[in-house]
C-alpha positions in Angstrom: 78.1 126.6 -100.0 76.2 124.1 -97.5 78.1 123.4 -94.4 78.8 119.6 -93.8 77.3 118.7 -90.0 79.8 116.6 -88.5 77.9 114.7 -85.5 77.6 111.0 -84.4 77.0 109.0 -87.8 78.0 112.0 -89.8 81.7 110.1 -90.7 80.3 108.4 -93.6 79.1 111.9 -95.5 82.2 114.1 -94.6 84.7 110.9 -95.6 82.7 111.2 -98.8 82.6 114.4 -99.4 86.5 114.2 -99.0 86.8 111.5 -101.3 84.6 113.8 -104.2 86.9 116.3 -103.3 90.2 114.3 -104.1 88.8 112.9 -106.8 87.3 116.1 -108.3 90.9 117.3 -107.7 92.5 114.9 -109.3 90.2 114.9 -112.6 91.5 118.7 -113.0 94.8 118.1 -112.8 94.6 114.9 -114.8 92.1 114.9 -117.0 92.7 112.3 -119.3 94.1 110.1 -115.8 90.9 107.4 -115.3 90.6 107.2 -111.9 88.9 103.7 -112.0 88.5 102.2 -109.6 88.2 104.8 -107.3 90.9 104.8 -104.5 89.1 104.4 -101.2 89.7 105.8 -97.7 92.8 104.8 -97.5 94.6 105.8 -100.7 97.8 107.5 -101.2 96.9 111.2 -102.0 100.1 111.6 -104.0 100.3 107.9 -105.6 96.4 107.2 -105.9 94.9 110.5 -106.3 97.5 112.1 -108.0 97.2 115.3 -105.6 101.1 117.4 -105.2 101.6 119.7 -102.9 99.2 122.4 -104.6 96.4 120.1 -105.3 96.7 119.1 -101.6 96.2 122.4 -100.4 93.1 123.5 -102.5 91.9 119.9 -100.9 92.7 120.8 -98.1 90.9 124.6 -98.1 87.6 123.1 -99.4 87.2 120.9 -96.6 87.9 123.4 -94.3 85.3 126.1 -96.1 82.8 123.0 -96.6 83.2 121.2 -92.8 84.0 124.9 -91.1 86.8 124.0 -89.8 91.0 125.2 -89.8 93.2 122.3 -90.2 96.8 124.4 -90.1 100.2 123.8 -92.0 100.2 120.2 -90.2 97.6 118.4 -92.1 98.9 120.0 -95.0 102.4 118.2 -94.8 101.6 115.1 -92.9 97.7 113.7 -94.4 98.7 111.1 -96.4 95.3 109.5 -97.1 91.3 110.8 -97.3 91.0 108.8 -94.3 94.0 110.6 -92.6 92.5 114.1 -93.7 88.9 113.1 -92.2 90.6 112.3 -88.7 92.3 115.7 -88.9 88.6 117.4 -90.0 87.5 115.3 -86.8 90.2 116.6 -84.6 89.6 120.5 -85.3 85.9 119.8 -85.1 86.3 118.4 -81.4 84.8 114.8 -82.7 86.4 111.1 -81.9 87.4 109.3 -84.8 85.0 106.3 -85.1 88.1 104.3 -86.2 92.0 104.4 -85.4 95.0 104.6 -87.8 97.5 102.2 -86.8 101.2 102.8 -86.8 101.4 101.0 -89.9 98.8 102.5 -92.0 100.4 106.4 -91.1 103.7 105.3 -92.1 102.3 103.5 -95.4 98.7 104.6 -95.8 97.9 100.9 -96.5 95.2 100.2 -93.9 92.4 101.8 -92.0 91.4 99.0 -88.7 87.2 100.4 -87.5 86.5 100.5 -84.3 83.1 100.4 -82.2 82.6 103.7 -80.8 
């Protein structure tokens, strides 16, 4: 498996590969489930997605194989979006989140504000 390099501009791919991930996920454990449209960034895991607390894990350990990182029992239990799980992926990897989660969008994972760097 390739690593994913997570440097300056590098969001965009690793919050993609998350999102193929999820939705990958989500197509095995609900196969006959259309996923159209896609949820974004900033869909629910469990609503949009689909994902329980199993499916969540196995997310989970392929981002960690595929960005080499360890994201603990904490992302596990409180990720609530792909956008949520990138800024954890970000965290273990020593990087600053090129946007900030609001108070609102971790309590309802409705909205993800970008910042300038």
């Amino acid at each position: 498996m390739t690593r994913i390099r997570i440097g300056a501009g590098d969001t965009d791919t690793a919050l993609a590969h998350i999102l193929a991930e999820a939705e990958a996920i989500a197509r095995e454990l609900h196969p006959s489930r259309p996923l159209a449209p896609a949820p974004g960034a900033d869909g629910s895991l469990d609503r949009d997605f689909g994902l329980d607390s199993l499916a969540r894990l196995e997310l989970v350990g392929r981002v960690e194989r595929a960005h080499g990182v360890t994201l603990g029992e904490q992302a596990v239990s409180t990720v609530e979006t792909p956008a949520g799980l990138l800024a954890a992926v970000l965290a273990a990897a020593g990087k600053p989140a090129p946007w900030r989660l609001t108070s609102q969008c971790r309590a309802t994972a409705t909205c993800c504000k970008k910042t300038t760097p």
